[in-house]
Residue, then its C-alpha position, 0 to 999 in steps of 0.5 A: x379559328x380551327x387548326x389542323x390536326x397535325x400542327x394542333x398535335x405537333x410534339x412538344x418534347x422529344x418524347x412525343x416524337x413517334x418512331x425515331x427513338x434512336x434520333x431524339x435520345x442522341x439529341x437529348x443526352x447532348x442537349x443535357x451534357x451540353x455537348x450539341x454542336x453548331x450545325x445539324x443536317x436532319x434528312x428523311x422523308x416527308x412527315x416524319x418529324x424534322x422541323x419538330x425535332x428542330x423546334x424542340x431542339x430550339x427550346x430545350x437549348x434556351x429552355x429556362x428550366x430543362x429536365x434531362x435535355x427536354x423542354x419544360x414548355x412551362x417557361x416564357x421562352x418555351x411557349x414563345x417558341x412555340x407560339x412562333x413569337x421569339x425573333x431569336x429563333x428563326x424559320x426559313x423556307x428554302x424553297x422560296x428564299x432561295x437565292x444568293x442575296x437571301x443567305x447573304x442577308x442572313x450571314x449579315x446578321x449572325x453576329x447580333x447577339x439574341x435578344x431574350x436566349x441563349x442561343x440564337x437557333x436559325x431553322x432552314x427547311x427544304x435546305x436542298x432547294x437553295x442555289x449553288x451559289x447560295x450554297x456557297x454563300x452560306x459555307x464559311x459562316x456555316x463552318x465557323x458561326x459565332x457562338x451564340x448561333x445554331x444552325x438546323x437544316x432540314x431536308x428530303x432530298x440530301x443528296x441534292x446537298x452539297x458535300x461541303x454542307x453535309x461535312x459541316x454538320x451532324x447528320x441524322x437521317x429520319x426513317x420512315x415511322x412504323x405502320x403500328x406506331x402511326x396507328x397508335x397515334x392515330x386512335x390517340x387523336x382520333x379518341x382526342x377529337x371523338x372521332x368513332x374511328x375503328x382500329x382497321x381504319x386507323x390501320x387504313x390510315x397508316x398504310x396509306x400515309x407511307x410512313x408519314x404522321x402529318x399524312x396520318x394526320x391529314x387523312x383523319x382529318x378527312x374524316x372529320x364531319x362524315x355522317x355515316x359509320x367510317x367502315x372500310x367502304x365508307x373510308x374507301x370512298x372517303x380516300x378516293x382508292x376505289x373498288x379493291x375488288x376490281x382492282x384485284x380482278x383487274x389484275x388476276x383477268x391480266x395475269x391469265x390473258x383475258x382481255x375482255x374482262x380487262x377492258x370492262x373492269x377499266x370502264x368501270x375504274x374509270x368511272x369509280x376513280x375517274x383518274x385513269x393515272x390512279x387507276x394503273x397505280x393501284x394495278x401496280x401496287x396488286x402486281x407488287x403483291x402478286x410478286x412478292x407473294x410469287x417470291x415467298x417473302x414476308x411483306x405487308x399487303x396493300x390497306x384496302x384489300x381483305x384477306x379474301x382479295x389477297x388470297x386471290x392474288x396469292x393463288x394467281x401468283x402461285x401459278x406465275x413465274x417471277x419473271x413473268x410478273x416482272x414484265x407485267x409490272x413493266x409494261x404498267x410502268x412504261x405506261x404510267x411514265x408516258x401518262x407524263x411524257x405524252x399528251x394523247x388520250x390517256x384512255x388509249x395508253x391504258x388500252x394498249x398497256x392492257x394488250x400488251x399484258x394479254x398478249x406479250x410480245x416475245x421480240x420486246x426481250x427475254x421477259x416478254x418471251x418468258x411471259x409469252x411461254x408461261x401464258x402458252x403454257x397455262x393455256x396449253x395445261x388447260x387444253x390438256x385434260x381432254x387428252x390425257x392418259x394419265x390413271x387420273x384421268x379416266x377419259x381415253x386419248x383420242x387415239x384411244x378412243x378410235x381404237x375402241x370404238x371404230x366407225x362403221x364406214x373405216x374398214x378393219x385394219x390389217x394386222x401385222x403378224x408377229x415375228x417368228x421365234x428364234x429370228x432375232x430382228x437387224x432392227x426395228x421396224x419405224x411405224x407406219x400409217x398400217x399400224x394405226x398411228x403416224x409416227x409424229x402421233x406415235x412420238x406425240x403419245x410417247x412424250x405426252x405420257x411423261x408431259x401431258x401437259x404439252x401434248x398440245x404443243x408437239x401438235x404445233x412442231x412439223x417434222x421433217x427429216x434430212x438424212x439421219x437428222x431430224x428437223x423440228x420446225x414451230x414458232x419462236x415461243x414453241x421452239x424454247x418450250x420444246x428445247x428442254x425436251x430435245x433429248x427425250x424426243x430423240x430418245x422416243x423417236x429413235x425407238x421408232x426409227x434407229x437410224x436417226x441420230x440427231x435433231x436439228x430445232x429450227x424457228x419458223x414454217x416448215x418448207x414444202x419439201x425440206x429433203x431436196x426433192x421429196x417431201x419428208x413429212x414424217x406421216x409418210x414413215 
């Protein structure tokens, strides 16, 4: 009968255990010194090796020839334990002997002595699904059990545990096991089985299994039988992840706010995955590395994406903010929890999640908004090559440009003559329509040669002017782009009117005639 590749290749001893080096040789030294107690609480995640650790525990404690706190695993003893045969070691699964009347029954029988060990060993997996009241059933012979027994529990979940239980034992808390650790182990196995894994598979492998060697094991196992070479794709197909490079695009189109490429590449993902949940999962995890990568902090990218396809998430993240990442992946989260909550097409939660990372809407809080600002910004950058003046770009304004080249229906404008030497000016004089520019273009030309980049966005403002104070008047989005240079647009404006003294930023539309009774666009300076 065929055996699975994790119970097959199930440690035997402490130190086949991989990645907890600082739990197995605790254990050891006790088991040697004879120092182990009554009660132990083993907690850590799926996969990394509790109920091994319990069952090695199990017979190196009644092992009939121990070497330094280690099983021998040659003993009549050593191998009934681990062919499951000996009834003074026990396995019990909480999850399904959950109930007061089953700990009850088990407290009934502490007492008889074993038959063939030393110690009878009581192994209770999952121990955090057991019900309060069976809980406190358990308590008092927990504290104080009769000599000959040993209580092992296992669990993923200790805060679930009640305190009183945690007090009662030794805890050891199991960590996740390193990716080159369960890669180790995997070539191991795999050569074991002849299986022509290549070492970026088993790599693969380990990255996918999240720190667990039984889902190391599992996935190997998936390989077992296939025809073909296990290349990176074919592993790709085999693990179900789908196409990294779409995934990567996907993520890069909605970074930039493309919303077609967007709706396309999830077509596509659909009918590669056809698990729409999977699909915004993978999105997230390039999301993660797009904010990591935005942080500049050391991490491990994602198993199936090459170098090429994180170096294209690396130079869209080096164009983003933070925070704008941060509301990416909270859009896709909130989506992925109504995947659960709602019953709707799931297709159309996907859609309106793509929308809202195209289009984010300022009102939903201040990560929308600064989304919202980040991608006006981009797109305003890439609007401004045409009009910059800047030594770099040798292709004039557009101002400039009519000054060189006037049409041959605009007569010649007057010139202004200059002033006369020795009449020093009372002030300058504010611009006007005759010397060719307005003086929102005069302002606009001004600020855009120290910020060519939001040349375009001083287009959007109005002006209006109330007395001494000037009015700016733009959408909310625009406002806070333009709040960092109040300053330096009140300095420029007061070099063409010196008689303002204050500017007053104001959201929303500028009204027809802001100055109580003559319109004071300030084309009209």
């Amino acid at each position: 009968m065929h055996q699975t590749l994790y119970r097959k290749y199930r440690p035997q001893t402490f130190s086949e255990v991989c990645g907890q080096d600082r739990i197995t040789s605790v254990l050891r030294r006790q088991i040697a010194d004879e120092t182990y107690t009554h009660a132990y609480l083993f907690a850590g995640t799926r996969g990394t090796g509790k109920t091994s650790c319990a069952k090695i525990f199990a017979k190196a404690v009644n092992c009939e020839h121990p070497v330094d706190g280690e099983p021998c695993n040659e003993c009549e003893t050593c191998k009934a334990i681990t062919e499951g045969r000996l009834l003074d070691v026990l396995e019990i699964d909480a999850a399904s002997h959950n109930g007061v009347d089953d700990i009850r029954d088990l407290c009934e029988k502490v007492d008889f002595l074993p038959t063939q060990c030393k110690k009878r060993v009581y192994i209770i997996d999952e121990v955090h699904m057991l019900s309060p009241s069976a809980f406190n059933a358990l308590l008092k012979t927990l504290e104080e059990p009769p000599a000959h027994v040993l209580f092992i529990l296992a669990t993923t979940e200790p805060g679930k545990v009640l305190e009183t239980v945690r007090s009662r034992c030794q805890i050891f808390s199991f960590s996740r096991i390193e990716t080159e650790e369960i890669t180790k182990r995997v070539l191991y196995v795999a050569e074991q089985e002849g299986i022509k894994l290549p070492e970026s598979g088993a790599r693969l492998i380990a990255r996918l299994s999240d720190g667990g060697m039984r889902d190391a094991l599992s996935r190997l196992e998936k390989c077992v039988g296939y025809p073909d070479e296990l290349t990176d794709s074919a592993l790709e197909y085999i693990f179900e992840l789908g196409s990294q490079e779409l995934i990567t695009s996907f993520a890069v189109s909605a970074a930039r706010g493309d919303q077609a490429a967007c709706f396309t590449l999830l077509d596509d993902l659909y009918r590669d995955l056809g698990n729409l949940k999977e699909v915004l999962q993978q999105i997230l995890g390039a999301f993660r590395d797009m904010l990591l990568y935005a942080a500049k902090v050391p991490f491990e990218t994602h198993a199936g994406r090459t170098d090429t396809l994180q170096a294209r998430l690396k130079a869209q993240a080096e164009t983003m903010s933070e925070g704008e990442i941060l509301y990416q992946i909270g859009v896709l989260q909130d989506a992925l929890m109504q995947f659960d909550r709602l019953s709707v097409n799931k297709k159309i939660l996907a859609e309106l999640a793509i929308v809202k990372l195209c289009y984010p809407d300022p009102s939903k809080g201040t990560l929308a908004l600064e989304a919202r600002v980040a991608a006006l910004e981009r797109r305003i950058a890439s609007l401004s090559g045409g009009f910059s003046s800047s030594p770099e770009d040798p292709d004039p304004t557009p101002a400039e440009a009519g000054k060189k080249a006037p049409s041959a229906d605009v007569p010649s404008k007057p010139k202004v003559a200059a002033p006369k030497q020795g009449k020093p000016e009372a002030k300058p004089a504010a611009r006007t329509q005759a010397d060719g520019e307005t003086f929102e273009s005069a302002i606009n030309d001004a600020l855009s040669k120290s910020d060519p980049s939001r040349r375009a966005l001083y287009r959007i403002l109005k002006f209006r002017r109330a007395g001494h104070v000037l009015h700016v008047y733009g959408p909310p989005y625009s406002i806070a782009m333009f709040t960092p240079r109040k300053d330096a647009f009140l300095a420029e404006a007061q070099k063409l009117d010196p008689e303002l003294n204050a500017v007053e930023l104001i959201s929303g539309e500028a009204p027809a005639n802001a100055n109580g009774g003559s319109d004071t666009d300030l084309d009209s300076f």
